[in-house]
MINU-592490 format. One record per residue (C-alpha): residue number from 1; residue in one letter; y, z, x. Coordinates in steps of 0.05 Angstrom, whole numbers, padded with zeros to 5 digits. Layout:
BEGIN
{NUM, a, {Y, Z, X}} ...
// end
This chain:
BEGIN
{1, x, {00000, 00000, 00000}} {2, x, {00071, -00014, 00023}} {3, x, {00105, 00045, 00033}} {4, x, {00181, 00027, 00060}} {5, x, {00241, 00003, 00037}} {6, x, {00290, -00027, 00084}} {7, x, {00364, -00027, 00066}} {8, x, {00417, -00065, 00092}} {9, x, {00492, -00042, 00077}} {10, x, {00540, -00089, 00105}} {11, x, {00605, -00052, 00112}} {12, x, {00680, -00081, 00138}} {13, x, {00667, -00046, 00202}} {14, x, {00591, -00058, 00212}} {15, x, {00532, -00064, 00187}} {16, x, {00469, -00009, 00174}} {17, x, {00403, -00020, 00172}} {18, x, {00367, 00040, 00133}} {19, x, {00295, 00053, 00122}} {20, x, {00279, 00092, 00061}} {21, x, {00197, 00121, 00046}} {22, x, {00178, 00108, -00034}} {23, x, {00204, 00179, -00054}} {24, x, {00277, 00147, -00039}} {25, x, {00285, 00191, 00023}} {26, x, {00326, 00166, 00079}} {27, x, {00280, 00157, 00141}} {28, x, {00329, 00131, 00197}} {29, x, {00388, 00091, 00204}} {30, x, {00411, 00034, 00254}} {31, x, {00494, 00005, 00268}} {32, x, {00516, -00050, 00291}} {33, x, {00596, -00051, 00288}} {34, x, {00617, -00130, 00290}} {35, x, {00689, -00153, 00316}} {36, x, {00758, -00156, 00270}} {37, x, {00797, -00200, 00279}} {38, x, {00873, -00213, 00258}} {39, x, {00908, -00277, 00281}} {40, x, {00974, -00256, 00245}} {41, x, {01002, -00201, 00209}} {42, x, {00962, -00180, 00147}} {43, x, {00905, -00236, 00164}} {44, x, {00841, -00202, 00171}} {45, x, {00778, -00251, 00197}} {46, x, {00706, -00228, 00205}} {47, x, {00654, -00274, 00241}} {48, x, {00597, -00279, 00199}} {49, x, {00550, -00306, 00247}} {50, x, {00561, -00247, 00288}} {51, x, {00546, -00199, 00225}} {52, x, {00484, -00238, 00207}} {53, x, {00456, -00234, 00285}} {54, x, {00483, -00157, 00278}} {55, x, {00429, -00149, 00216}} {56, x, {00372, -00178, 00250}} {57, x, {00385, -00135, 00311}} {58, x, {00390, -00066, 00264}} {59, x, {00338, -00081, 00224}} {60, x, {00292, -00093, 00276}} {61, x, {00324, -00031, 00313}} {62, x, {00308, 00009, 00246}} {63, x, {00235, -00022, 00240}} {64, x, {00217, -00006, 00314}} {65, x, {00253, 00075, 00309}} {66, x, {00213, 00080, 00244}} {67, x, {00151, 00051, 00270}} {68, x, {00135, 00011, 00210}} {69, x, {00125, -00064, 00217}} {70, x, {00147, -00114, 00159}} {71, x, {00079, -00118, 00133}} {72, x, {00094, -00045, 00113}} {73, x, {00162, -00066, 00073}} {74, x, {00166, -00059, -00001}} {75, x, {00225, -00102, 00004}} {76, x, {00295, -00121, 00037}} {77, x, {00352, -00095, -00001}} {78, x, {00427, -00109, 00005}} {79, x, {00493, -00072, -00005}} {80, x, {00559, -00108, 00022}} {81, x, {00628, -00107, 00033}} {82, x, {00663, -00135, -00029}} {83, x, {00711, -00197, -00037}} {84, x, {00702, -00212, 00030}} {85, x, {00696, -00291, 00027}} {86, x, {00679, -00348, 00073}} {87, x, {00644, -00422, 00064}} {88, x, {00601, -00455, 00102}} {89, x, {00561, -00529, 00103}} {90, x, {00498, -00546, 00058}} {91, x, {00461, -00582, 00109}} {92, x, {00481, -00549, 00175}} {93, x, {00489, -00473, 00154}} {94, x, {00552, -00471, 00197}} {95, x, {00608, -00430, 00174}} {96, x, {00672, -00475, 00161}} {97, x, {00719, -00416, 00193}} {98, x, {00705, -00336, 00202}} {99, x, {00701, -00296, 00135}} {100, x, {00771, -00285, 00098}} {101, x, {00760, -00209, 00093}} {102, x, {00776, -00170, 00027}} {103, x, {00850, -00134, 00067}} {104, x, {00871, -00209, 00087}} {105, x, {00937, -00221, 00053}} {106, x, {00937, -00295, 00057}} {107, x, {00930, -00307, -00013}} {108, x, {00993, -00286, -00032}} {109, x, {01037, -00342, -00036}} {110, x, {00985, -00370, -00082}} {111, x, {00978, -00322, -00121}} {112, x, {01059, -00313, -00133}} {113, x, {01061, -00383, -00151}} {114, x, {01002, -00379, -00203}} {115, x, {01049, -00315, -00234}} {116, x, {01109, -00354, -00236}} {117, x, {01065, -00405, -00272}} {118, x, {01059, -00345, -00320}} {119, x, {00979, -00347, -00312}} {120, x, {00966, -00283, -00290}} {121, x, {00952, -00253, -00357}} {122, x, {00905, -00308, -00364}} {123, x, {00866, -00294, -00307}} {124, x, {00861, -00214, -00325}} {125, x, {00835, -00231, -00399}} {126, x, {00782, -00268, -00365}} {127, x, {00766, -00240, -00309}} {128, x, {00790, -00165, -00313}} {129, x, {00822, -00160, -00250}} {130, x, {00903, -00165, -00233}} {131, x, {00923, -00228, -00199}} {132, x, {00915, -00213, -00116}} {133, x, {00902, -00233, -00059}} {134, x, {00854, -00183, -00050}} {135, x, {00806, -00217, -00098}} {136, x, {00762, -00276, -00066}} {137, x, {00793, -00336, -00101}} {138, x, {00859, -00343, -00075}} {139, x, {00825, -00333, -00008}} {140, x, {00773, -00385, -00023}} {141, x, {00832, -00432, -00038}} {142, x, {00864, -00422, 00030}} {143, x, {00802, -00440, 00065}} {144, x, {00787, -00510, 00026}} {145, x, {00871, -00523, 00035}} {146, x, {00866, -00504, 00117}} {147, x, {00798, -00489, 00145}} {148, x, {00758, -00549, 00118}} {149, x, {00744, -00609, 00169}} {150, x, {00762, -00672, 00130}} {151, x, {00698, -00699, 00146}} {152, x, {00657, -00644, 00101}} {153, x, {00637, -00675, 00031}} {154, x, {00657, -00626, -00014}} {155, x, {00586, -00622, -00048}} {156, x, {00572, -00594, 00010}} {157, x, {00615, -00544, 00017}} {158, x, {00585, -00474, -00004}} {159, x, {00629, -00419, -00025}} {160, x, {00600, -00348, -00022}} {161, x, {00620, -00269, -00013}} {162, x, {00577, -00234, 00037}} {163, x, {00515, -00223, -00005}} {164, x, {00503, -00299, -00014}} {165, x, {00514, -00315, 00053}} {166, x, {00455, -00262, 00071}} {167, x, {00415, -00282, 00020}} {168, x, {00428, -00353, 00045}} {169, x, {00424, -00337, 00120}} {170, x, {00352, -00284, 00095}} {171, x, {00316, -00350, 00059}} {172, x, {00324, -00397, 00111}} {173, x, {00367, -00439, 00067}} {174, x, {00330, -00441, 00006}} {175, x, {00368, -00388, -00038}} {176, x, {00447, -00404, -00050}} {177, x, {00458, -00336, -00099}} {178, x, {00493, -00267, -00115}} {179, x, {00495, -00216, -00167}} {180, x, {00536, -00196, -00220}} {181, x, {00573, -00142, -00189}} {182, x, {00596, -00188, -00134}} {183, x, {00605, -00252, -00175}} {184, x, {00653, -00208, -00220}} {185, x, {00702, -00185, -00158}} {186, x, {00713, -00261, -00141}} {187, x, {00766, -00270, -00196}} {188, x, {00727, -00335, -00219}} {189, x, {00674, -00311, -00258}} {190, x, {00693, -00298, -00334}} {191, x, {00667, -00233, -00361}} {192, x, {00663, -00257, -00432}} {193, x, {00620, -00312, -00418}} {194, x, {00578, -00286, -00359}} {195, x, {00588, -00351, -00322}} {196, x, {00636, -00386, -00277}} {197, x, {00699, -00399, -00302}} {198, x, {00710, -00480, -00306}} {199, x, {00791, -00472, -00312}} {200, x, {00790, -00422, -00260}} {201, x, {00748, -00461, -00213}} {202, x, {00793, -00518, -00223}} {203, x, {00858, -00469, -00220}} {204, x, {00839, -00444, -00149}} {205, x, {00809, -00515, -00122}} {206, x, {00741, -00499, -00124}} {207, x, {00678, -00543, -00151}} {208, x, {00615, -00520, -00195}} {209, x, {00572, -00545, -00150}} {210, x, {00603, -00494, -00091}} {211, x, {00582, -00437, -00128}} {212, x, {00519, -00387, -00113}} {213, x, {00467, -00374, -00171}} {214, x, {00485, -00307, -00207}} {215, x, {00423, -00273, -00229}} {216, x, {00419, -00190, -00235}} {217, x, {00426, -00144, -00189}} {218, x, {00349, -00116, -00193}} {219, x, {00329, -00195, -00187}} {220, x, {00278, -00223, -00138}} {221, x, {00317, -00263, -00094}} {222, x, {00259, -00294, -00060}} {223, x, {00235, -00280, 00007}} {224, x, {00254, -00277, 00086}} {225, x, {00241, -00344, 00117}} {226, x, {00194, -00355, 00177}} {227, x, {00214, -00333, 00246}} {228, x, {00255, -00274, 00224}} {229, x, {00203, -00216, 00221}} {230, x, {00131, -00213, 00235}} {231, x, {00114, -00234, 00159}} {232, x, {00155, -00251, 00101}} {233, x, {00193, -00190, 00067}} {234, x, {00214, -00200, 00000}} {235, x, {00290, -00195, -00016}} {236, x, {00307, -00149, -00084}} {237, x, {00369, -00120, -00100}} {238, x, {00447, -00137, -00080}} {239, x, {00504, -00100, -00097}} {240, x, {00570, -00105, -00075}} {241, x, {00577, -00030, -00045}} {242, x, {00618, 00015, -00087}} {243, x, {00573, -00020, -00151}} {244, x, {00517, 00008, -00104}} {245, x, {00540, 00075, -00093}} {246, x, {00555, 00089, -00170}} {247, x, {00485, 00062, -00191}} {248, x, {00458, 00107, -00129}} {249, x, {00497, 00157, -00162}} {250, x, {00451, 00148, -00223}} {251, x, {00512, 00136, -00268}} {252, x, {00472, 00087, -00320}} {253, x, {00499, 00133, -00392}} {254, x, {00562, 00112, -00425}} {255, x, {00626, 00147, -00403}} {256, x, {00594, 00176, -00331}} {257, x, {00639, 00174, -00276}} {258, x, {00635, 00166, -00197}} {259, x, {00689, 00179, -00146}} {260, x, {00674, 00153, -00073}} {261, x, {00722, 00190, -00034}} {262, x, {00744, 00158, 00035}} {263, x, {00802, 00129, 00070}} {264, x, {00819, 00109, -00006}} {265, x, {00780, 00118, -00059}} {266, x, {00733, 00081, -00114}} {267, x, {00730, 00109, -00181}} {268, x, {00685, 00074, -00235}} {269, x, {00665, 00091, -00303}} {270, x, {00614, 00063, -00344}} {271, x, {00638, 00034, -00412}} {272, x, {00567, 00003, -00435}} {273, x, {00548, -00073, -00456}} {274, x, {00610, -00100, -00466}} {275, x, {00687, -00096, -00448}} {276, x, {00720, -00067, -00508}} {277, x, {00790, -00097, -00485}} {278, x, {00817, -00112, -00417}} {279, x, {00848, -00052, -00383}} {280, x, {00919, -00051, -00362}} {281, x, {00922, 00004, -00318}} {282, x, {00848, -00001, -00285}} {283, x, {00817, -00054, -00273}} {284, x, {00740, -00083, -00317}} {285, x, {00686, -00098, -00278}} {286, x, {00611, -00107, -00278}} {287, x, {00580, -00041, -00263}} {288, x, {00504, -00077, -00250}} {289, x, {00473, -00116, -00285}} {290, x, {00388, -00097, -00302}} {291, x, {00342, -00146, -00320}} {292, x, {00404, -00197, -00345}} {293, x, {00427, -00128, -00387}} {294, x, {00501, -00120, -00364}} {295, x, {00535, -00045, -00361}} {296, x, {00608, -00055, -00350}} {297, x, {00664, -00012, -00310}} {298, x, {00730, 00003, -00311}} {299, x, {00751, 00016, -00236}} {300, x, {00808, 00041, -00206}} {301, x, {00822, 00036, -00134}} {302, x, {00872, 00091, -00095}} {303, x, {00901, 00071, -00032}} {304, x, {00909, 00137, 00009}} {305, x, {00863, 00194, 00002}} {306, x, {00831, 00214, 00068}} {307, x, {00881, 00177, 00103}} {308, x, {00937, 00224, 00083}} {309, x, {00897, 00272, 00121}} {310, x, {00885, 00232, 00173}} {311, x, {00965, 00227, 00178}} {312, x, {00968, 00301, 00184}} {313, x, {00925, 00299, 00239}} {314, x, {00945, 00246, 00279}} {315, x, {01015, 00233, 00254}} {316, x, {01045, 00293, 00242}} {317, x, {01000, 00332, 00283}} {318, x, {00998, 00387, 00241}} {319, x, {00931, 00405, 00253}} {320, x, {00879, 00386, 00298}} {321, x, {00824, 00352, 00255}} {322, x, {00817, 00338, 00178}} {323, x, {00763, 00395, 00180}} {324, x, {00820, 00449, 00184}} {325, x, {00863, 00431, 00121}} {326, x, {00824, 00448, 00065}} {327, x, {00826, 00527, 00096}} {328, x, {00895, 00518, 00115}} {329, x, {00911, 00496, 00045}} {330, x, {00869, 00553, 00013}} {331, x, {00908, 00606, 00057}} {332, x, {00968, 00601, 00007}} {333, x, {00975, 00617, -00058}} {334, x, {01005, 00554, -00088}} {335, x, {01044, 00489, -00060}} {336, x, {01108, 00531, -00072}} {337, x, {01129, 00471, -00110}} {338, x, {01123, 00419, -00048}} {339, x, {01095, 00349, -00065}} {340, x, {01073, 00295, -00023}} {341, x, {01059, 00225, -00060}} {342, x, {01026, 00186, -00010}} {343, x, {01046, 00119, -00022}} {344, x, {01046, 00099, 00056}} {345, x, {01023, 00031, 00029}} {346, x, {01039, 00037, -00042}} {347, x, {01008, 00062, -00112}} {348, x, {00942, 00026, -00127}} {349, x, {00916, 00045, -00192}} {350, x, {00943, 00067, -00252}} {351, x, {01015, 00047, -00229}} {352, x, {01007, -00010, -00194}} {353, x, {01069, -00017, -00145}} {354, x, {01063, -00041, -00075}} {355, x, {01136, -00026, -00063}} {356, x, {01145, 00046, -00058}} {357, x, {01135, 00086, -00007}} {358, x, {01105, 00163, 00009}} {359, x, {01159, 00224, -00007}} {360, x, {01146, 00290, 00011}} {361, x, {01188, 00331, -00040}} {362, x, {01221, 00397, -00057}} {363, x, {01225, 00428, 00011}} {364, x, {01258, 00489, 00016}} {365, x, {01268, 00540, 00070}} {366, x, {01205, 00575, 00051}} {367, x, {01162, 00519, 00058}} {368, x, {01107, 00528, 00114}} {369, x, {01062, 00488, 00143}} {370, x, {01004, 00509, 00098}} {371, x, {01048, 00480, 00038}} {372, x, {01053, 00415, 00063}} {373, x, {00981, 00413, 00087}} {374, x, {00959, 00444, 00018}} {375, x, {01008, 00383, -00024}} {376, x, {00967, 00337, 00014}} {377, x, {00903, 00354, -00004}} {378, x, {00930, 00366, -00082}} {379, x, {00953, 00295, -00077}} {380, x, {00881, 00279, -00071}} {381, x, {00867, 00306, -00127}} {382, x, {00920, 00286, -00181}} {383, x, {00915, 00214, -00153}} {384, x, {00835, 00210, -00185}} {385, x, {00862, 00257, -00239}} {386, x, {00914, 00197, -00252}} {387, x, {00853, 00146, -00254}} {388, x, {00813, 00190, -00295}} {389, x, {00873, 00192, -00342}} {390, x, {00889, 00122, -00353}} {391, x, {00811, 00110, -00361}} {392, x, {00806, 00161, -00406}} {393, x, {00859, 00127, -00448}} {394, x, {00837, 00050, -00442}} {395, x, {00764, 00073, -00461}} {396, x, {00772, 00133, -00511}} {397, x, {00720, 00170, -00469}} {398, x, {00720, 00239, -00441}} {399, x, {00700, 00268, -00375}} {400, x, {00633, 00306, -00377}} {401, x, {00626, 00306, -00299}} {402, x, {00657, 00281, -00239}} {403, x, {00600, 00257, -00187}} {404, x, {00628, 00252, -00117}} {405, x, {00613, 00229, -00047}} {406, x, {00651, 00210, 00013}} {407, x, {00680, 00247, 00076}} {408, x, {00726, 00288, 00045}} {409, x, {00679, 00317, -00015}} {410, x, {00656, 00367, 00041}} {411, x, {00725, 00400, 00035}} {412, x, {00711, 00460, -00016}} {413, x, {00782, 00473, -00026}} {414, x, {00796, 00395, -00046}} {415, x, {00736, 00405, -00097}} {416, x, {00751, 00457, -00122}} {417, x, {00821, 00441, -00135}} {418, x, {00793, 00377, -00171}} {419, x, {00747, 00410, -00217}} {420, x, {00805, 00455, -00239}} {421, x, {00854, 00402, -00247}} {422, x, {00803, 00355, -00279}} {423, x, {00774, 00417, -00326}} {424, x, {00710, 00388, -00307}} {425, x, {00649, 00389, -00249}} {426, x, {00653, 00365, -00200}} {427, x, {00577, 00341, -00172}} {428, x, {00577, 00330, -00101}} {429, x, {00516, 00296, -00078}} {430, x, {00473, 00313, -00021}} {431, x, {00460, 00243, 00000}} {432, x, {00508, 00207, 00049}} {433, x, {00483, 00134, 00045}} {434, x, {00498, 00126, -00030}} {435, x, {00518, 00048, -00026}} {436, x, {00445, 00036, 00019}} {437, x, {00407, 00086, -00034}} {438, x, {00435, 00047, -00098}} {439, x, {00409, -00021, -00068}} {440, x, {00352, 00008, -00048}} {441, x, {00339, 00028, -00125}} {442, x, {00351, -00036, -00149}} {443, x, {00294, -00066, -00097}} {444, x, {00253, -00011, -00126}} {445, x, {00263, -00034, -00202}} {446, x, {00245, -00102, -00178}} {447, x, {00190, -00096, -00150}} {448, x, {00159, -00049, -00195}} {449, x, {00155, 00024, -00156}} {450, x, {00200, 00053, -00210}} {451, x, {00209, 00031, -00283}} {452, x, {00274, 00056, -00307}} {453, x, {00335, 00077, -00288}} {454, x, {00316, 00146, -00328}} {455, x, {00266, 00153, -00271}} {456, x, {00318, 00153, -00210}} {457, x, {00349, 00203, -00242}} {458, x, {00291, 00256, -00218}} {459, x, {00313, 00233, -00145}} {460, x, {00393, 00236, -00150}} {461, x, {00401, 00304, -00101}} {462, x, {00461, 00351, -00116}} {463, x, {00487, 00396, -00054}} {464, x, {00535, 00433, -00103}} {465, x, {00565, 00441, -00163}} {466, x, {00641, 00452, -00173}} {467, x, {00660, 00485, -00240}} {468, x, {00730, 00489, -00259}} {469, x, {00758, 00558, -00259}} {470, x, {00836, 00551, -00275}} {471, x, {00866, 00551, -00350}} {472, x, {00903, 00502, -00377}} {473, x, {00965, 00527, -00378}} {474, x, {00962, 00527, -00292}} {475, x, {00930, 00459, -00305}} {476, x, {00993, 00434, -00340}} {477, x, {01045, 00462, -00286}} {478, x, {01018, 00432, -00230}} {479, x, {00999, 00365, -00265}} {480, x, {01076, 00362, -00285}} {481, x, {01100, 00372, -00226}} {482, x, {01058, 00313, -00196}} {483, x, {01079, 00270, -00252}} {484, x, {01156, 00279, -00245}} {485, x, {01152, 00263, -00170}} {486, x, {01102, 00198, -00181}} {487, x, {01170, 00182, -00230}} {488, x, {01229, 00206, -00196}} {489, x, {01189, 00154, -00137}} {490, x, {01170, 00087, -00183}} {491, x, {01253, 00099, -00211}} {492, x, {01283, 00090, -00142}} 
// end
């Protein structure tokens, strides 16, 4: 019987390779980090051959640490960086330039002129997502206007996010494909229809016959071509990574939420088979999609969490490593009505402003260090509390639980704080690889070790359990007090 499960996460900086045993427990863990590149200001490149010869080299890394050969390998599972796009030719393989990755901001003019087209409402009833750059097919659009040799036929010319080149790359050639939670980031795949989107394909200069096969995310992709491991390993189950990480999170009911907490963070809930109405203040996505059965999200994306800490660490030098601010913070009684908004970059979700930029508020001649340190970590906080809000609102669901991971969820004080603020628990799971552990499910439901979702649920491990402790009528002061500095900020 095959007993292992082999993982591969393909992140912005690197790329994992993860063995996992049939219980769902992590066995060991191989990196490769690849090269970034950025030929000007706010262009980001990635060189995909490099990540695809980076996989082979962890996963055989992984294999030989393990001990296991591929003959022992339930399957090959993957989990990848999202909206990261790049094309490359039918018939050779070759990529047509390095990947566009999902920070580049050369979309932009494009996208300003589709707005002052006054399309951009059109393309968030379709697609869900707020015309960007950050999305794949404004990106997609620069490469076939300026990295496409005139010689290339466009038939073949093959458009894909980092999942289908793998899959591509994986099957020697023989699979061109993604999965719903991927397809649904590219901002050319309509959510009504579950297809690609004919006016957006012609909007953004892109062809049918470009575009990868979307099939489910616990779908049998097919299998690793000769010449790449000792035997053939089947390939089951892509997600894009944050979908991974909420379906590792085991967050398949209606209304469940998942914050990953990192240098931003991902918030998603799950609003069930169908988007009730496009969200204006988070953004609808595909969740994952089982056997063809689609569970839709709404997201919303905050640009500075753990880096605010990070600032106080190496910025400000307030203190020495982020490891020291959550007891810092807890050693005074309140923020002594200091706030920090930490729009270094601007507000992502719910407001939505790129312009602004971070205020640190109400100072007075009390204020110590530990009240700046502790308005950081509160902004934390009241920035998911914010998401948690406006999703709350759009979806006419309520918060039962709050399940976290991430860096920073190992700051007691931080969760604690949010299960007050939140009047909710906060779940903080025990397992670190949560974007390797929610493809790895997905291979699992494909090829048959586990039979429903229900059943993962038995594995999901919980290190602790915040319950909130405050009333509401602390709740309230705080929360105002965040809310009239977010204001005072967006009415400069």
């Amino acid at each position: 019987m095959k007993k292992y499960f082999l993982t591969i996460d393909q992140g912005t900086s690197g790329t994992k390779a993860l063995i996992f045993d049939r219980a769902g427990k992590l066995i060991c863990r191989r990196d490769r980090g690849h090269g970034q590149f950025y030929p000007r200001p706010g262009w980001v490149e990635h060189d995909p051959e490099e990540i695809f010869r980076n996989t082979l080299l962890a996963s055989g890394e992984a294999m030989e640490e393990a001990g296991i050969g591929a003959e022992e390998l339930i399957c090959l599972s993957i989990s990848n960086q999202r909206e990261t796009t790049l094309m490359w030719d039918r018939s050779t393989g070759q990529p047509l330039m390095n990947a566009v990755v999902w920070q580049c901001q050369r979309g932009q003019d494009f996208c300003r002129e589709l707005e002052q087209r006054g399309l951009a409402d059109r393309i968030r009833e379709k697609t869900g997502l707020v015309l960007s750059p950050y999305f794949s097919a404004a990106k997609a659009q620069w490469i076939l206007q300026n990295g496409v040799d005139s010689t290339i036929k466009r038939e073949n010319i093959l458009f894909g996010t980092m999942d289908s080149y793998l899959v591509w790359k994986l099957t020697g050639g023989r699979v061109h494909g993604t999965d719903y939670s991927n397809a649904c980031r590219t901002q050319l795949f309509n959510l009504h229809t579950l297809d690609w989107d004919d006016e957006l394909l012609e909007l953004f200069g892109l062809d049918r016959v470009m575009m990868p096969e979307v099939r489910s995310s616990n779908a049998l992709f097919g299998e690793t071509c000769e010449g790449l491991f000792a035997t053939p390993v089947p390939l089951a189950g892509v997600l894009g990574d944050s979908h991974a990480a909420f379906f590792g999170q085991c967050c398949t009911g209606k209304g469940m939420v998942k914050a990953t907490y990192g240098t931003g963070s991902s918030l998603m809930m799950n609003i069930g088979g169908k988007p009730e109405k496009i969200s204006r203040k988070v953004v609808t996505s595909i969740g994952y999609a089982l056997d063809d059965n689609v569970v839709y999200v709404l997201e919303g994306n905050i640009n500075c969490t753990g880096a605010t800490i990070k600032w106080l660490v190496d910025d400000l030098e307030l203190i020495r490593s982020s490891r020291e601010a959550g007891d810092l913070a807890a050693s005074v009684e309140d923020n002594q009505g200091v706030y920090l908004v930490p729009a270094f970059t601007g507000l992502g979700a719910p407001h939505w402003n790129s312009e602004v930029r971070a205020v640190l508020s109400h100072l007075s001649r009390g204020t110590k260090k530990a009240h700046v340190v502790r308005a950081a970590e509160e902004s934390i906080a009241y920035q998911i509390m914010d998401v948690i809000n406006a999703m709350g609102e759009e979806s006419g669901l309520t918060l039962g639980e709050l399940r976290v991971d991430g860096g920073p969820t190992r700051d007691d004080f931080l969760m604690q704080f949010q299960a007050d603020m939140l009047n909710a628990a906060v779940v903080r799971s025990r397992v670190e690889e949560l974007s390797a552990t929610g493809a790895m499910y997905m291979g699992g439901l494909a090829m048959g070790v586990w039979s429903s979702p229900e059943e993962l649920e038995s594995l999901r491990e919980t290190e602790r359990r915040f319950e909130p402790l405050r009333d509401e009528g602390w709740r309230l002061s705080n929360y105002s007090g965040w809310q009239k500095a977010v204001s005072d900020l967006l009415s400069r």
